[in-house]
N, C-alpha and C positions, 0 to 999 in steps of 0.2 A: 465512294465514287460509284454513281451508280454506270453501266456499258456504256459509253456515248452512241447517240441516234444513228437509228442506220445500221451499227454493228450486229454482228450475230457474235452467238458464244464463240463461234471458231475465231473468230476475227480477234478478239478478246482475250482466249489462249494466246493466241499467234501473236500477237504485241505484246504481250506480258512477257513471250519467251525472247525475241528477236530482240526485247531493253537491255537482255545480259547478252548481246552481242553487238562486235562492230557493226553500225547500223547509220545506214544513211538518212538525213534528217535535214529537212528545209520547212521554211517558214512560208505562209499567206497572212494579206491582212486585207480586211475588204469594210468598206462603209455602206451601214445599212441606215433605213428611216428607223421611227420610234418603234415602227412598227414592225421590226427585222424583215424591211421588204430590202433586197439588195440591191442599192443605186450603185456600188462601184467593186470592181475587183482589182485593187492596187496592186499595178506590173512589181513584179520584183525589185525591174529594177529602178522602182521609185521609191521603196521603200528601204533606207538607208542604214538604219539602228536602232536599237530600242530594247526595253523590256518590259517584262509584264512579273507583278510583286503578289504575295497572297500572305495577306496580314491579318488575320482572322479576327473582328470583331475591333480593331484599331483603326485609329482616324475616326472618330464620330461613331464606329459601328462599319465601314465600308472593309469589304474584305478582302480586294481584289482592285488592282492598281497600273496604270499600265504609259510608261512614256516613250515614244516615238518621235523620230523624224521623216522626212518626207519631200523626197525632191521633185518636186510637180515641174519636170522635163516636158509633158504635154499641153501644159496649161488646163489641164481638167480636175486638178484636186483644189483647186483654189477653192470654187467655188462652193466646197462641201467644208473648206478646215477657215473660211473664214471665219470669225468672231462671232457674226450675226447671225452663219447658220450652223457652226458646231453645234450649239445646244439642241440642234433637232436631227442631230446625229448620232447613231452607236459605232461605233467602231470597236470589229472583231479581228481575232487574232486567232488563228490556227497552226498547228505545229503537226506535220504529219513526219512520218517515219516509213519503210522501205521496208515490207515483208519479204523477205526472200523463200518463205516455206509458200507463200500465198500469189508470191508474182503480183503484186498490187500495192501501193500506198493505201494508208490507214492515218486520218486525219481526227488531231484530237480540236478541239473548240480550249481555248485557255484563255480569252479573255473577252467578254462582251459589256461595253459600256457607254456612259457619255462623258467628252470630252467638255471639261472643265476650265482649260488653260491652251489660247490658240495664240501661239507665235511666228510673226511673218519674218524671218529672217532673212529676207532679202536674197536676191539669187534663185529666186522658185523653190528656197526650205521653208521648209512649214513642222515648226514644235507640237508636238500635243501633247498632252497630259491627261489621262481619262479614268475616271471612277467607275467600278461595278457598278452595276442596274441597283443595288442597294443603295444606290446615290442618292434615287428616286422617291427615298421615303424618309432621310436624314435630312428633315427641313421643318418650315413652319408649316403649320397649317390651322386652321380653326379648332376650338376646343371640342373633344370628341372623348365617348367612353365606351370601349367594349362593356358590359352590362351585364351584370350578376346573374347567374342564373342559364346566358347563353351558352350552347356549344364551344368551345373554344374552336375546335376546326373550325366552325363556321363564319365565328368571326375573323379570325386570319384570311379566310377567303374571299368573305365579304367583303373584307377594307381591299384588298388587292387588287379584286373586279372594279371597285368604286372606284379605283387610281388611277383604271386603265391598262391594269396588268394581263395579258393575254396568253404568257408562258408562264406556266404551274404544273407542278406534279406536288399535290397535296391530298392524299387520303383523303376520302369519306368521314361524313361523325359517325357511322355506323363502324368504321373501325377504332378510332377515337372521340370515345361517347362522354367522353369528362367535360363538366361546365363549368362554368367561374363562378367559383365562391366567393367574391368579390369586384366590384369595378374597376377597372383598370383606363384610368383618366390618362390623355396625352393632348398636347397642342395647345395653343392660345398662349397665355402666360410663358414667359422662357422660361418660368422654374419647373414650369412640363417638362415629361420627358417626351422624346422626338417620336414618331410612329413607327419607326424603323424600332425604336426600342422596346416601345407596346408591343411591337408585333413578335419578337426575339422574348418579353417576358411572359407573353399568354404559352410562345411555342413551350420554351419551359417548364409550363405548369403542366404540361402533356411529358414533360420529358423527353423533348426533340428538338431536333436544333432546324433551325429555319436561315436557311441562306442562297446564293444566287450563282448558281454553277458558270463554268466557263460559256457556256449559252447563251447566258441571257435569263436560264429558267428556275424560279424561286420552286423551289424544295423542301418541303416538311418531312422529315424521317427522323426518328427514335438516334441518340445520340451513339456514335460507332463505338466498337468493345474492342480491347487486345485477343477477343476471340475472334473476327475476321480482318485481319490486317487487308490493306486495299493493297499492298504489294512488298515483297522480300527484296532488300539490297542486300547480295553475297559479297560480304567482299574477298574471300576466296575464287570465287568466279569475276573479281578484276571488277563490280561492283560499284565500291565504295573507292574512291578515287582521294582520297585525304583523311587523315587519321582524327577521327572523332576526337572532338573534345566533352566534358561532360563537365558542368557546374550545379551546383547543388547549395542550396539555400538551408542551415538550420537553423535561424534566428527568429524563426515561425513554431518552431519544437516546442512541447509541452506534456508533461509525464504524468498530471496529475489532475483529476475535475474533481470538484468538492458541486455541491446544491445551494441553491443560493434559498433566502429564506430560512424560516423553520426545520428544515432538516439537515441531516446529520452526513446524509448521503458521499462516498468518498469512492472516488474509481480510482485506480491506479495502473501502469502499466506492469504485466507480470513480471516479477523479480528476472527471470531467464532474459527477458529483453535487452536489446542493446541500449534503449536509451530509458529504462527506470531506475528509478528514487537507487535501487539498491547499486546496481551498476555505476550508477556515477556517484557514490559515498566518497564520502574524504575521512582518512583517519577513523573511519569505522560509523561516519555519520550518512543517514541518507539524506541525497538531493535531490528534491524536488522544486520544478515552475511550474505554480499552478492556474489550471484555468478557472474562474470563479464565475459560478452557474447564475442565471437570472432567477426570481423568486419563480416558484417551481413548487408552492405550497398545493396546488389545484390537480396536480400528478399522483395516480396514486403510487403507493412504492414499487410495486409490478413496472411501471410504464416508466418513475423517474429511475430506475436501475435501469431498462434498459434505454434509456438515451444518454444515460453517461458511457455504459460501454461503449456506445455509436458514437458518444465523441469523441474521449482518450484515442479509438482506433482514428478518428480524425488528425486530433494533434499530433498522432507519432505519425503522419504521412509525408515526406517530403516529394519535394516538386525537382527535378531533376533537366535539365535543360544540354540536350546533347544538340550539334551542330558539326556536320559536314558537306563533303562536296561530292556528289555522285554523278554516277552516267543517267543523263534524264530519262525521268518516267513523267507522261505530262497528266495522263488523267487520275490529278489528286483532286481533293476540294478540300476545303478550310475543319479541320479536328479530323480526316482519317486517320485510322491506323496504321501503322506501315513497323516492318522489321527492318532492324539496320543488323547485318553479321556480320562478327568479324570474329578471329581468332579467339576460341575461349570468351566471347559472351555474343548473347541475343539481346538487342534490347528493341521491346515493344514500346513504339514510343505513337504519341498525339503529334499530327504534323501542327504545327503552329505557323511557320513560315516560310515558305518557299519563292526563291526568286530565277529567272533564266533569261541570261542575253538573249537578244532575238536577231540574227545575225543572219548570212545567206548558205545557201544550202554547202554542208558539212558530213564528215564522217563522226558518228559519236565513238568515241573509245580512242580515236586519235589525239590530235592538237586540239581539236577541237573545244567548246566553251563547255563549262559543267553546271550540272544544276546545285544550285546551294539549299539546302534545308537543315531549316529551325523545326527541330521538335522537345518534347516533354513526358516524362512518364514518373507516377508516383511508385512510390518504394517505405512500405511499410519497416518500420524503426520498433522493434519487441511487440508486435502484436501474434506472441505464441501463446496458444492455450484460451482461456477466458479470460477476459479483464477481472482483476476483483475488486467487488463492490461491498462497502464495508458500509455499518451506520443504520439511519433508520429516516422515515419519511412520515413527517410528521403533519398530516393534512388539518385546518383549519376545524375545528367544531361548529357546528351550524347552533346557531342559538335558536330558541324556541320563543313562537310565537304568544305573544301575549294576549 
């Protein structure tokens, strides 16, 4: 998450500290054009209930989610959540909080979109339903290819400008100078894939994830590490408001990669591990589930040794899925970092999902509503030492010309 606009580092400090305390917290919501010019600032008290979801890459690729009601008491929100003129509306949502070191509110942006779903329910309520600005590019469009050989920055920025897109914070190719070693086709045929997703697989090929902050503004940055969490829940410091639960999948597990083809090639996980051949024997026997390599004759043994140890440490990784309910922090985005503490363990986890009622202004740490977060963190299963790699690599002989 990068500072939201407007803030200084102080400001930054200052809410990151005031979240681990009782802390006052109200809601805005305001309807802008396509063009985030601002046609309306919704009275509080017309806006009745609602929330806003951040589902990372789910739903078609949309990552950010957001349902509302709306008592249009003045007769002036109609004319924006009708049917015919929702779709040339965004609708944002901001959540600010009460600095008391600062004597000032600090407002964070958590949802910027177009509304998808408009219901007149009689009485001056009005439903909405509204998709992230990534909504904008999970569609058809004409057959298109980023093209072998371009920048990839420059393509993501290219197609963006072309769309219309005027909020971006995307690096330079001068910092990202990689090009596509391939075409990357989307659109026309439905067996394409969507341009939202072209554009999610070129960011990829840079190793960054491209997504649409509470803003409105699409975002190219390098994918976030358990080396800068975007924020610590204590829950010694009152925190963590429900007791984590944690799920863990091993039906993905596997302790053993063989070479597929000609060679002999065998990785194993180290005996000392929790989940190898030797560790899990019966009656004095080892077990092993093995993974079985593709032909891999064209590697030499140097290079196919080391992508089996890159894989074994693969297979023994599991995905671990912890969920609680905390005192809201709002400025996350979709895969940061974040610590959860509680008694006797830290865990680094991938936010995955986060949801928050959006109700009227409240104390947080009271009665008040909590924030819910879905995250995920892998957890290496016996990758102690070096993997070992047994066998031989046996590359094809070149025949000679006649």
């Amino acid at each position: 998450m990068a500072i939201p606009s407007g803030w200084s580092a102080t400001d930054w400090a200052a809410y990151k500290q005031q979240t681990l305390l009782p802390s006052r917290i109200a809601n805005r919501v305001k309807i802008l054009d396509l063009n985030h010019k601002l046609l309306v600032d919704v009275p509080p008290i017309a806006f009745t209930e609602g929330q806003w979801n951040l589902v990372p890459e789910a739903d078609g690729g949309v990552d950010r989610t957001f349902q509302g009601t709306f008592f249009d008491f003045a007769d002036t929100l109609g004319a924006h959540l009708d049917p015919e003129i929702a779709p040339r509306r965004l609708i944002r949502v901001e959540q600010g909080m009460w600095i008391e070191s600062l004597s000032k509110w600090l407002w964070v942006p958590t949802f910027t979109g177009r509304p998808h779903v408009s219901n007149d329910n009689g009485g001056g309520l009005w439903g909405i339903e509204a998709q992230g600005k990534d909504c904008f590019h999970n569609r058809g469009v004409p057959a298109q290819t980023f093209r072998k050989g371009s920048r990839i920055v420059d393509a993501i920025r290219n197609y963006l400008v072309s769309t219309g897109e005027t909020k971006m914070l995307i690096p330079s190719s001068t910092v990202f100078t990689k090009r596509l070693t391939s075409d990357i086709k989307f659109g026309g045929a439905s067996d394409q894939m969507t341009p939202l997703a072209a554009l999610r697989k070129a960011a990829s090929l840079l190793g960054c994830q491209l997504y649409w902050d509470g803003a409105g503004t699409a975002i190219l940055r390098p994918w976030p590490t358990a080396s800068s969490p975007v924020f610590s829940w204590d829950g010694e410091k009152g925190a963590v408001l429900s007791e984590p639960t944690f799920a863990t999948d091993m039906s993905t597990l596997k302790n053993r990669w063989t070479g597929g083809g000609r060679n002999t090639l065998r990785a194993d996980v180290p005996a000392i591990g929790a989940y190898s051949p030797t560790s899990l024997q019966r009656g004095g026997v080892a077990w092993s589930d093995i993974d079985f390599g593709e032909d891999n004759d064209s590697l030499s043994s140097t290079a196919l040794a080391q992508f089996g140890r890159t894989r074994v440490n693969q297979l023994v990784t599991l995905s671990t899925n912890v969920s609680c309910d905390l005192l809201p922090f709002f400025a996350v985005d979709p895969m940061d970092y974040a610590e959860i503490r509680i008694p006797g363990r830290t865990e680094k986890c991938t936010i995955r999902t986060a949801s928050f009622p959006i109700v009227g202004a409240w104390t947080a740490g009271s009665d008040g509503p909590t924030m819910s977060l879905g995250s995920h963190h892998n957890t290496r299963r016996g990758s102690y030492g070096s993997v070992r790699v047994t066998g031989t690599s046996r590359k094809p002989t070149k025949r000679r010309k006649r």
